[in-house]
N, C-alpha and C positions, 0 to 999 in steps of 0.2 A: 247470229252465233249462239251454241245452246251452253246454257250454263246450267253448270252441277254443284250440288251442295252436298258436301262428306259430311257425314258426322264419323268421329273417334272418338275414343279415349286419349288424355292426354301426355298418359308415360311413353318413355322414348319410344320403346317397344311398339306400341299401340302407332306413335305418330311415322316409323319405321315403316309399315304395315299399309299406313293409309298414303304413305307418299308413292310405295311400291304402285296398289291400286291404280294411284292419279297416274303415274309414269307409264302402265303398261295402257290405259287407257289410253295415253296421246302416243302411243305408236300408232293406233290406229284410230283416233279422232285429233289429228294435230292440231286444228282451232279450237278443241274443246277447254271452256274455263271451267275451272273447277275450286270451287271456294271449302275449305276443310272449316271445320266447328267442332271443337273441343268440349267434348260433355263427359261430367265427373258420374259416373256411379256409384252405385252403394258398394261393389266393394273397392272401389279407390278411398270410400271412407271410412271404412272399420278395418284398421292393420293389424288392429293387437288381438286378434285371434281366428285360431284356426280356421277357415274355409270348411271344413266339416262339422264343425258345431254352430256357422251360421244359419245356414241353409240351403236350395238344395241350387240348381244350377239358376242364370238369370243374374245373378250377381253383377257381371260385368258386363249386360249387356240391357235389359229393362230400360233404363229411363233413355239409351242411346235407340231403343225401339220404338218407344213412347213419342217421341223428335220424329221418327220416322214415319209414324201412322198419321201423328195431325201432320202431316206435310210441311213441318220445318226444316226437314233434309230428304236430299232423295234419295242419298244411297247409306246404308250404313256398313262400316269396315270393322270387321272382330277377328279375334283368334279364335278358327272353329271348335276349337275345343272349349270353351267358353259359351259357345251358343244352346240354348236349350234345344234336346230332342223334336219336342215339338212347339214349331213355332208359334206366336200370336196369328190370331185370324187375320189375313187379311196381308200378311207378308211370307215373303219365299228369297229359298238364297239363291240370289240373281247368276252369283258366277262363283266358283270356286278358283284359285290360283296353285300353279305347279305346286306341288307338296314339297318342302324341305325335307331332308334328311330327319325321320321320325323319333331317332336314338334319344334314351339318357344317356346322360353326361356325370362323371363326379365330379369333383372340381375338392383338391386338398392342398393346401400351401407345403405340406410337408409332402408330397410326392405317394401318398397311399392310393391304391388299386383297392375293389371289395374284398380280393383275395388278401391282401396285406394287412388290413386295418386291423390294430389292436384290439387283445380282447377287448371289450365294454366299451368301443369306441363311440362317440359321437359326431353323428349324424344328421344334419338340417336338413328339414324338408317337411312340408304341411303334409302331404300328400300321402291317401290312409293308400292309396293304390301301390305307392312306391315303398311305405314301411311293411306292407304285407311284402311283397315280394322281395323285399329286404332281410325280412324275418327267418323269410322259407329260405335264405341261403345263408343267413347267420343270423340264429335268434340271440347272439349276445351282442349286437349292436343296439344302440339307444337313440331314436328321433331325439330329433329339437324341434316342436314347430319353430318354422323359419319364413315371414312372409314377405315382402316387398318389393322391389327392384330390383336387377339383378346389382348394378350397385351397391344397395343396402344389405342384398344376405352377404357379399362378399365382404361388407366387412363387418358385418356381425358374425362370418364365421372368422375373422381373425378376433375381434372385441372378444365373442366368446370361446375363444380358443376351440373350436370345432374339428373336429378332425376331418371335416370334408362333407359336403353340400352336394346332393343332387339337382341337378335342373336337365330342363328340355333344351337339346345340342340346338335346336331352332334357334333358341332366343341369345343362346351364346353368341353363335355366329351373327346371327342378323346383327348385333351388336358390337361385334369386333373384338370380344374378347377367345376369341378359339385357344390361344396361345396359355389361356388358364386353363382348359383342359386336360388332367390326368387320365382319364378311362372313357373312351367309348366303351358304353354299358351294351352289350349285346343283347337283342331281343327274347331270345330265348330264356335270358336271364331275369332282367326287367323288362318285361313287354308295355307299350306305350300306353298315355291316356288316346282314349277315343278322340279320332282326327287330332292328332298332333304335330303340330307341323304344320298345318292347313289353314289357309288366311281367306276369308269368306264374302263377299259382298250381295250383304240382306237388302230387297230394295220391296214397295208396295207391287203385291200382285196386279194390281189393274192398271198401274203405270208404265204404259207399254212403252215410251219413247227411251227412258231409263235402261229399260231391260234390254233394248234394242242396241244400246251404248255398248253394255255391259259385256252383252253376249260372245265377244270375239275374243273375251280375256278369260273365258271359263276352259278348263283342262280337262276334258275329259274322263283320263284315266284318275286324277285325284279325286274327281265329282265321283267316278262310279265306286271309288274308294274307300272316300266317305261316308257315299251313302248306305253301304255294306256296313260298316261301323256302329253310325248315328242309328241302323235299323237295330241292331244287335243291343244297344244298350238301349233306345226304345222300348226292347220286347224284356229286356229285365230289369225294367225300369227302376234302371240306376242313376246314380248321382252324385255330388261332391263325397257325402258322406259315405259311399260302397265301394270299396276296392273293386272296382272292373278295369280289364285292358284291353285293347282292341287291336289289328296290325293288319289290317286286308291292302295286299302287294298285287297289280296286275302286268302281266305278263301277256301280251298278244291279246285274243279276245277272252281270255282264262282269267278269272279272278281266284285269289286265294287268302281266306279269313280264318287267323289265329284268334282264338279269346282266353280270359282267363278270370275266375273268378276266385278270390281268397278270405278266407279269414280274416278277421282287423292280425290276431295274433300270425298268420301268416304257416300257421298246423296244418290248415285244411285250403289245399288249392288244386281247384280242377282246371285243367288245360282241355283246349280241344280246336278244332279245323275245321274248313268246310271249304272247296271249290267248287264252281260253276261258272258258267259262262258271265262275261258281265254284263252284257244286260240283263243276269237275275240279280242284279247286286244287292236288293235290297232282302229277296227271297232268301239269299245266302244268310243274310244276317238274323233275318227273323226265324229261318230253317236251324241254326248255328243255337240261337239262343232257347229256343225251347229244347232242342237238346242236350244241353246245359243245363237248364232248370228242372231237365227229369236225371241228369246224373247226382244230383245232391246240391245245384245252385240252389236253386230255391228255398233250401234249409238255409244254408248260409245266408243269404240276403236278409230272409227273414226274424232271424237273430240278430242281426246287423241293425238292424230296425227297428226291433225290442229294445234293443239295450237305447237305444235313440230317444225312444219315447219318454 
């Protein structure tokens, strides 16, 4: 009998994610055991500040890679949007799992909508992606960074009298809170972080019997979705710290990739598109993003950057 060793992380969310993995796995390997391992990373230990003045992606996934290259686990489980662009040598994402519903979410005890919310409202959320396009549809709104569980922002936004919290509808729901829910945020509004929604399992490239496990729980249409995405932010090599958004939707054998790139202050945002067949998926994103960086991304990023330094 072949046994498997998970690594995750170990907030609800994280161990959510990795039981999902183990489940869909024993539909189609029913004796297969599988031992999960709980590994903290750096950012499960630095809470009290923003994710854009830490550094850039890796955060939430490094040392559960690190387990995974000396061969203390075989497969590792992340929220794709968490995983770096390009991976460590030597590892590849084994399977991707059906995508969730990719939306933001508000979330306000008092019942406000974006359209609603009082002037000079208050806003939680780390996320320079979500306050730029925040900005660009009401520059008199005010972030809070807001980080931890979803547990913890909710009641940091009652502690701190917030007027309402964005987060990813993903994590809502897996979580069971749908029912806090004020505003499905429409894409066109706030367009998502790259692969959101998307739950990943990284496993060693030269570990065939793994990958062989793996193989029957990969989606296709979210794989070729992703990687449309992950190629796009790739090629403008962005990061926690740059407002980029990504949304490639397929349809049949058509794929089709929304981007967008913004300002921190949320002044200066270029949108733009790009379809192809999906098996260019990744063409799409790399084709998408230098046309992007010759519309004026590239200025933008690059000030983005400056002020960083």
């Amino acid at each position: 009998m072949f046994r498997l060793r998970l690594g995750t992380r170990g907030s609800r969310l994280a161990l959510w994610q990795a039981d999902w993995v183990a489940r869909e796995m024993h539909r189609f390997h029913p004796t297969l055991q599988i031992e999960m391992k709980v590994i903290k990373t750096q950012g499960d230990k630095i809470l009290d500040v923003a994710l854009s003045k830490i550094g850039d992606k890796g955060l939430f996934t490094k040392e559960i890679e690190n387990e995974l290259l000396a061969g203390e686990i075989d497969l590792a489980v992340h929220s794709m949007k968490d995983l770096p662009t390009i991976l460590p040598s030597g590892l590849i994402a084994g399977a991707v799992l059906p995508r969730e519903n990719p939306q933001d979410v508000l979330i306000s005890s008092q019942g406000f909508n974006l359209e609603t919310l009082p002037r000079g409202g208050r806003i939680g959320t780390s996320s320079l992606r979500r306050i730029a396009q925040m900005k660009a549809l009401r520059p008199d709104l005010r972030p809070v960074d807001l980080r931890g569980n979803l547990e913890t922002r909710l009641k940091k936004m009652e502690d701190q009298k917030l007027d309402g919290i964005i987060l990813a509808y993903a994590g809502v729901k897996r979580l069971g809170f749908d029912a806090c829910i004020t505003q499905m945020i429409d894409t066109h509004v706030i367009l998502p972080a790259v692969s959101q929604g998307a739950v990943v399992a990284e496993v060693r490239a030269t570990d065939q019997d793994t990958r062989k496990l793996i193989a029957p729980i990969n989606d296709q249409a979210t794989d070729a979705a992703t990687r449309a995405e992950r190629a796009l932010l790739r090629e403008l090599e962005g990061g926690c710290q740059v407002p980029i958004a990504a949304l490639a939707q397929v349809r049949g054998d058509r794929l089709q990739l929304r981007a967008m790139v913004a300002s921190l202050d949320g002044e200066n945002v270029i949108r733009d598109s790009q379809d192809g067949e999906i098996d260019r998926a990744e063409d799409i994103g790399r084709n998408l993003a230098k046309r992007m960086l010759d519309r004026g991304a590239a200025q933008i990023l690059s000030e983005i950057r400056r002020l960083g330094d």
